[in-house]
Structures are given as structure tokens and as C-alpha cells.
N, CA and C atoms as a LAMMPS dump frame, in Angstrom:
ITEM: TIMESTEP
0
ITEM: NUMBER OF ATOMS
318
ITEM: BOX BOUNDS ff ff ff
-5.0000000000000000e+02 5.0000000000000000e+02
-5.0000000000000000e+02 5.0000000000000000e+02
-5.0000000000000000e+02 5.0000000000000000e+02
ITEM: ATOMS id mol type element x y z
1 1 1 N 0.816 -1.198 0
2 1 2 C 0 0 0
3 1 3 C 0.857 1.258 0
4 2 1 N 1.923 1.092 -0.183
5 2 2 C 3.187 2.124 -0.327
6 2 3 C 2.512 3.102 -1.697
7 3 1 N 2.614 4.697 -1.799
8 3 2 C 2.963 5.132 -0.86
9 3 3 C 2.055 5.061 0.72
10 4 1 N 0.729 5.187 0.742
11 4 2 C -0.72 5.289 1.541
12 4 3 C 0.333 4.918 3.077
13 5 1 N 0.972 4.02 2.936
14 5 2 C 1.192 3.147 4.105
15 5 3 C 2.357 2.572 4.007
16 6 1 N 3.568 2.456 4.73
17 6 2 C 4.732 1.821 4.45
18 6 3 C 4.593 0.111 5.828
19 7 1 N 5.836 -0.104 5.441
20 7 2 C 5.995 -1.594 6.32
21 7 3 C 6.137 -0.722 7.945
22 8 1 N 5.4 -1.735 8.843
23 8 2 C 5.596 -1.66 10.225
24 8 3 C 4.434 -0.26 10.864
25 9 1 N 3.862 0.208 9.505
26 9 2 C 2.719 1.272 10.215
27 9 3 C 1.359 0.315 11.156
28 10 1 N 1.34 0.688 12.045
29 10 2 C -0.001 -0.17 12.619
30 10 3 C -1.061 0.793 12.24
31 11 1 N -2.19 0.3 11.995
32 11 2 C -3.802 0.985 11.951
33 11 3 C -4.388 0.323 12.95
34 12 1 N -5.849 1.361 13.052
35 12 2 C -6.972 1.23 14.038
36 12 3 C -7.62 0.584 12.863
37 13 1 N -8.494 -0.369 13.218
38 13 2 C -9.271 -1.23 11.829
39 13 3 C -10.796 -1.364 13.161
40 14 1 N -12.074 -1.1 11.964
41 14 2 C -13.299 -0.949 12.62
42 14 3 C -13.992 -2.283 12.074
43 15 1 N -13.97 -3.541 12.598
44 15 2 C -14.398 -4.746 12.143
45 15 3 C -15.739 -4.826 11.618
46 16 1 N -16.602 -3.565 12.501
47 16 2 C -18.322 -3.421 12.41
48 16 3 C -18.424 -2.175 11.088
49 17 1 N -17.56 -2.062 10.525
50 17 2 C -17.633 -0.758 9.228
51 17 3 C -19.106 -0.854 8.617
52 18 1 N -19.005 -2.739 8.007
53 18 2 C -19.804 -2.971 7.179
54 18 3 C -20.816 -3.644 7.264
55 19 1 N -21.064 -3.258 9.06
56 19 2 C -22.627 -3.684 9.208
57 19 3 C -23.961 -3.137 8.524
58 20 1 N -24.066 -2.014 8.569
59 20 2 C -25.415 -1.031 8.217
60 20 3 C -24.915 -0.572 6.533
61 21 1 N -23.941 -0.446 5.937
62 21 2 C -23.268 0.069 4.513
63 21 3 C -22.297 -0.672 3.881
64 22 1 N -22.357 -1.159 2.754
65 22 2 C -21.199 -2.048 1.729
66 22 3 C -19.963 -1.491 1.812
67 23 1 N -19.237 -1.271 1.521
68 23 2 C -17.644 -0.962 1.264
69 23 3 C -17.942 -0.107 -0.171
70 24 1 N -16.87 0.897 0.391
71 24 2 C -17.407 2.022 -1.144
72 24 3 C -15.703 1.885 -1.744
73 25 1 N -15.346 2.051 -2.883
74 25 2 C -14.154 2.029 -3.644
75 25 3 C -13.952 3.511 -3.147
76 26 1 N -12.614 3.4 -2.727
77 26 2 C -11.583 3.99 -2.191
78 26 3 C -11.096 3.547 -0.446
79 27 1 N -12.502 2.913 0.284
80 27 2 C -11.769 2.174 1.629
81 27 3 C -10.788 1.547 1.654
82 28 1 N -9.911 1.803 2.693
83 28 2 C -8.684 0.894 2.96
84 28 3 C -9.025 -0.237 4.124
85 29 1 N -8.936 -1.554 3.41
86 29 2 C -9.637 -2.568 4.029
87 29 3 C -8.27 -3.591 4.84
88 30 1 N -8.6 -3.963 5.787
89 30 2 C -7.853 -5.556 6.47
90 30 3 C -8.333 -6.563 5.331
91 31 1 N -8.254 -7.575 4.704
92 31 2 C -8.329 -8.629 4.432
93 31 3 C -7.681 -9.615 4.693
94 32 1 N -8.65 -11.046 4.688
95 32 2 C -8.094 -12.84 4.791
96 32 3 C -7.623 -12.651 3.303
97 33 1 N -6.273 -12.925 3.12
98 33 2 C -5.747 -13.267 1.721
99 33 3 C -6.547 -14.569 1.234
100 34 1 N -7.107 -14.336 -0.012
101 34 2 C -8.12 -15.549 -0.357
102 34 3 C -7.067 -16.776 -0.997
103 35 1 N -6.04 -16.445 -0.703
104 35 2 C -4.814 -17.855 -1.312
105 35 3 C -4.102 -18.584 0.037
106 36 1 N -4.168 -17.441 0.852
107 36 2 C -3.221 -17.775 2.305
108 36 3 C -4.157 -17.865 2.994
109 37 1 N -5.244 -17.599 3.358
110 37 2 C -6.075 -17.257 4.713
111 37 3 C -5.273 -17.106 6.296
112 38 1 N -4.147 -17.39 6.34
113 38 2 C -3.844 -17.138 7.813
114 38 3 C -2.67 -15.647 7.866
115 39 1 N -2.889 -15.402 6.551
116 39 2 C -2.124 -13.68 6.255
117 39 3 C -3.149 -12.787 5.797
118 40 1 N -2.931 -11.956 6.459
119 40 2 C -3.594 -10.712 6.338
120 40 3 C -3.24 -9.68 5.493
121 41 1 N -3.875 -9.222 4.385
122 41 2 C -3.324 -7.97 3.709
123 41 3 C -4.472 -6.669 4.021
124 42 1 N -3.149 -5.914 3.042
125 42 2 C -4.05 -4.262 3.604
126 42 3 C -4.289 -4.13 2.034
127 43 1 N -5.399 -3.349 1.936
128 43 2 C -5.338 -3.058 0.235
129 43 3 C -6.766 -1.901 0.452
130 44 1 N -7.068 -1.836 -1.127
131 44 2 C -7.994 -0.546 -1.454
132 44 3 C -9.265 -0.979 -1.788
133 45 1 N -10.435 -0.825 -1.845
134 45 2 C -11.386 -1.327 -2.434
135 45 3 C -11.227 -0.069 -3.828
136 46 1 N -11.292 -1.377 -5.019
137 46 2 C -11.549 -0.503 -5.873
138 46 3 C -12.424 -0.11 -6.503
139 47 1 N -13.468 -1.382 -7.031
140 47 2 C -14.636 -1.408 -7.772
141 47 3 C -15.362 -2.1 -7.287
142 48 1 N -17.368 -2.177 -6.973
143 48 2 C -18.053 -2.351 -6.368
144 48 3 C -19.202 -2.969 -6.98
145 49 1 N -20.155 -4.283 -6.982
146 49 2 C -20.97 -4.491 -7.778
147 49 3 C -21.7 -3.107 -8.296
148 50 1 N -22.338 -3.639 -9.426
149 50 2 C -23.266 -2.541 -9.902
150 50 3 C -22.241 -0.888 -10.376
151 51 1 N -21.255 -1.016 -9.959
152 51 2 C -20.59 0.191 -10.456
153 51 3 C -19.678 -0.105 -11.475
154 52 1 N -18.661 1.198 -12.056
155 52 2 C -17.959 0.816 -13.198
156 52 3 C -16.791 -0.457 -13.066
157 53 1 N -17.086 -1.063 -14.256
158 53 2 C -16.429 -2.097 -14.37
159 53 3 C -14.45 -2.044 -14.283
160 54 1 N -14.017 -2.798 -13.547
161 54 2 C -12.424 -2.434 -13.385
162 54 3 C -11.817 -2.385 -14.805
163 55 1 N -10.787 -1.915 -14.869
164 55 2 C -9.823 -1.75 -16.464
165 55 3 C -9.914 -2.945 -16.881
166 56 1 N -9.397 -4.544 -15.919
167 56 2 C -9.328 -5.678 -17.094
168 56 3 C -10.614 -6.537 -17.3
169 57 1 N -11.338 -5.552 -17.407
170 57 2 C -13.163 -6.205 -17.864
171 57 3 C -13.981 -7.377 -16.682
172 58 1 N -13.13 -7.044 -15.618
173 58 2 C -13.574 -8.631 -14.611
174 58 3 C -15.014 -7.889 -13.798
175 59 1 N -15.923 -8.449 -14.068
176 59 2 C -17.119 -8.588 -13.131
177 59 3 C -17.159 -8.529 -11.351
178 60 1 N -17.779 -7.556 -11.213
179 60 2 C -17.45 -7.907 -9.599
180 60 3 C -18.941 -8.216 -9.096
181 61 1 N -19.386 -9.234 -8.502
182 61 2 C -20.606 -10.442 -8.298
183 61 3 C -20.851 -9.544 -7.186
184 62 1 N -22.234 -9.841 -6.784
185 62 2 C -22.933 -9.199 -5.826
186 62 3 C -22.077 -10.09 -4.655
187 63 1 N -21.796 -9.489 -3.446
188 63 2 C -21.382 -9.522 -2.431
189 63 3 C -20.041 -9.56 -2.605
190 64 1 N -19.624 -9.362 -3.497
191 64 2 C -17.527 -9.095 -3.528
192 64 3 C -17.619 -7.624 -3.482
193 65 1 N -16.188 -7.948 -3.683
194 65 2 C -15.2 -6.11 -3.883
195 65 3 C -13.795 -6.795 -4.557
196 66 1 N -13.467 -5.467 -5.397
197 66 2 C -12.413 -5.888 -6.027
198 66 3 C -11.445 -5.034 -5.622
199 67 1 N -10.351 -5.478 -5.16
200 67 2 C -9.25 -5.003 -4.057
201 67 3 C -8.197 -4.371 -4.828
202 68 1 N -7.742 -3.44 -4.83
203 68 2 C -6.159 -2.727 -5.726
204 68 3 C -5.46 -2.399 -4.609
205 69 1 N -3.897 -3.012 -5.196
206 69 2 C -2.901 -1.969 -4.195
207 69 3 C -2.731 -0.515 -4.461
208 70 1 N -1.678 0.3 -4.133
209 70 2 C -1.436 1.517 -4.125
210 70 3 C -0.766 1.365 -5.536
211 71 1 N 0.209 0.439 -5.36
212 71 2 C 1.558 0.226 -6.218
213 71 3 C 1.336 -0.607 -6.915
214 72 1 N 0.529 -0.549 -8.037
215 72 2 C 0.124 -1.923 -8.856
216 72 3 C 1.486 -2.621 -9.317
217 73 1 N 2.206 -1.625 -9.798
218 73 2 C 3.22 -2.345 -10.25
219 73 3 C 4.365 -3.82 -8.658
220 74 1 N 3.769 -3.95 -7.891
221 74 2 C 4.121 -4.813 -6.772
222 74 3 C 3.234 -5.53 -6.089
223 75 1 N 1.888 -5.242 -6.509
224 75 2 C 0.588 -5.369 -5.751
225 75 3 C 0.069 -6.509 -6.005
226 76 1 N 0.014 -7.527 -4.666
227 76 2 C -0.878 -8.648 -4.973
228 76 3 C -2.331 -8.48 -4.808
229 77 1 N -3.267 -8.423 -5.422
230 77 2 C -4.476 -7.876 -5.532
231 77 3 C -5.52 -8.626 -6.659
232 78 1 N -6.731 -8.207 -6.732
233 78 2 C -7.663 -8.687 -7.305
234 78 3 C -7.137 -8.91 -8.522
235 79 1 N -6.406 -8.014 -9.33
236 79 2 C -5.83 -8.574 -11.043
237 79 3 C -5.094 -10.073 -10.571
238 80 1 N -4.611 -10.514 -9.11
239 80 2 C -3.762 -11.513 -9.365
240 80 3 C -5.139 -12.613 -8.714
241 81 1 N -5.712 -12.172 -7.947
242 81 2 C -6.81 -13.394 -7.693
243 81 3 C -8.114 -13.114 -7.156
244 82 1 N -8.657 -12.122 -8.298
245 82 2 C -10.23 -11.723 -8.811
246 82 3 C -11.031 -11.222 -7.329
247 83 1 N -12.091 -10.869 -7.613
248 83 2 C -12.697 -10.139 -6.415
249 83 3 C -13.177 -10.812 -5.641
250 84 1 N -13.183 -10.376 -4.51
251 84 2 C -13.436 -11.065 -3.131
252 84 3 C -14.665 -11.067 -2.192
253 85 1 N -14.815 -12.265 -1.839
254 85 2 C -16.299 -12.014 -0.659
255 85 3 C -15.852 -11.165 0.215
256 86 1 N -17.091 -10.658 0.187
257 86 2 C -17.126 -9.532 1.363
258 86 3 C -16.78 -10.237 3.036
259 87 1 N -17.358 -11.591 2.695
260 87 2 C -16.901 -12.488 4.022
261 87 3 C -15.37 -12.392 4.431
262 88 1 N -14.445 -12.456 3.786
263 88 2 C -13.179 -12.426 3.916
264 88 3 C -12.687 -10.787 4.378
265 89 1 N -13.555 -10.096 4.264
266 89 2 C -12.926 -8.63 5.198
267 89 3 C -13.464 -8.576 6.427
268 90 1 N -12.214 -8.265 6.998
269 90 2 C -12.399 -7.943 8.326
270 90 3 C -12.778 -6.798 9.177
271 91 1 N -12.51 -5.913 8.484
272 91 2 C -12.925 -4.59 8.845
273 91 3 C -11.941 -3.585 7.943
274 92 1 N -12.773 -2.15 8.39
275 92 2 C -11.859 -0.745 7.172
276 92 3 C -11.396 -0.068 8.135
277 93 1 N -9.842 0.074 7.474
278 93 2 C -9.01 0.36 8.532
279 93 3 C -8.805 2.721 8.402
280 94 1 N -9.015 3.004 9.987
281 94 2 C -9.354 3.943 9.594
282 94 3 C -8.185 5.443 9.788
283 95 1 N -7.273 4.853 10.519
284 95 2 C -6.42 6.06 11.498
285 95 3 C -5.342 4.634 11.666
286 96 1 N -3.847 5.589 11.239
287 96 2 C -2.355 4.738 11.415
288 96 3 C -1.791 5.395 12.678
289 97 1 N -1.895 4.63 13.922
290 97 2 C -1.476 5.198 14.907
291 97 3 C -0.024 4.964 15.181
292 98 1 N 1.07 4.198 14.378
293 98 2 C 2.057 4.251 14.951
294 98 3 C 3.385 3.631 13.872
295 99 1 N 4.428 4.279 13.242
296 99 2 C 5.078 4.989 14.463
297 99 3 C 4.265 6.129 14.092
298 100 1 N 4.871 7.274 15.117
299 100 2 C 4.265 8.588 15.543
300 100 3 C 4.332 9.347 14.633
301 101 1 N 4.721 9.535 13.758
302 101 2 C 5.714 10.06 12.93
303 101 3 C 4.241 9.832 11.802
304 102 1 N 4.029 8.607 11.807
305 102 2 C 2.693 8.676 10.599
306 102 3 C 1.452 8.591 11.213
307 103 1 N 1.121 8.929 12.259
308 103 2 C 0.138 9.272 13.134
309 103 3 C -0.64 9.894 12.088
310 104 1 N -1.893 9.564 11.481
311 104 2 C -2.814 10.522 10.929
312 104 3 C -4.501 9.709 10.567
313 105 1 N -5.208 9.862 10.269
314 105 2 C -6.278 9.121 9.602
315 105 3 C -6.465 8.604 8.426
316 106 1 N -7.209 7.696 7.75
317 106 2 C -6.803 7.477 6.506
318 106 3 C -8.254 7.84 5.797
């Protein structure tokens, strides 16, 4: 998620985001990696059922989201393994509390 976020930043992540509202493209989400499940990535929501379709023509199914890094050019993300149940997020992460130095909201 470089630049958004470098290695070793911790976030505040709100697990209940997406009780009452879907995930809108541009949230910065926790996710279960849908290849690893016991690793966690950080990434972007990019594209949302019913809205515009992503650049490489892929469909995003009612109850997914299709995830982009910052840095496509490094980014393991939905171009590498398509959009994701909404089941597999954990919450949208909202404020990087540490180090201090990147203390801000996202």
C-alpha cells in the first residue's frame, strides 16, 4: 500500500464498518488473503458491484469487492486473484497510529 502506508505502520481497523453500509471504492480494508487465509493484507477497495467495471473487464458479483494496491506495479491484488467475498474482510481500517511520525487518519 506504499505510498498510503509503508511496512511496520499499525492501523486502528473498525471490524463493524460494514454492518449497516457495503464498502465504497476507495476504503482501505484488512483482508483474509483468499490464497493464504492465515495472512492478512491491507489493500484498497476498488470497484463495487453494480458500479464501473475495473480496467481488465472482470465482473465484480454481488457480495464481492475488487481489491487494488497503491503500487500496482508490486501489488498482490484482485488482477492476481479476482474479487473477493465480502466475508473475507475484516474490517476498514481507519487512522495509522504508529510509528508517531505517521500518526494521521486514513
Amino acid at each position: 500500500m506504499s505510498p498510503t502506508l509503508v511496512p511496520r505502520d499499525a492501523l486502528y481497523v473498525d471490524p463493524g464498518a460494514y454492518r449497516h453500509h457495503p464498502p465504497r471504492p476507495g476504503d482501505i480494508v484488512v483482508v483474509r488473503d483468499p490464497i493464504l487465509p492465515t495472512r492478512h493484507l491491507v489493500k484498497r477497495v476498488g470497484f463495487v458491484p453494480d458500479g464501473p467495471a475495473p480496467p481488465d473487464g472482470t465482473t465484480v458479483p454481488a457480495g464481492s469487492v475488487y481489491l487494488v494496491g497503491d503500487d500496482p506495479s508490486v501489488s498482490r491484488d484482485s488482477r492476481e486473484f479476482g474479487p473477493v467475498p465480502r466475508s473475507l474482510l475484516i474490517g476498514r481500517a481507519y487512522a495509522c497510529y504508529r510509528p508517531i511520525a505517521h500518526r494521521r487518519s486514513l
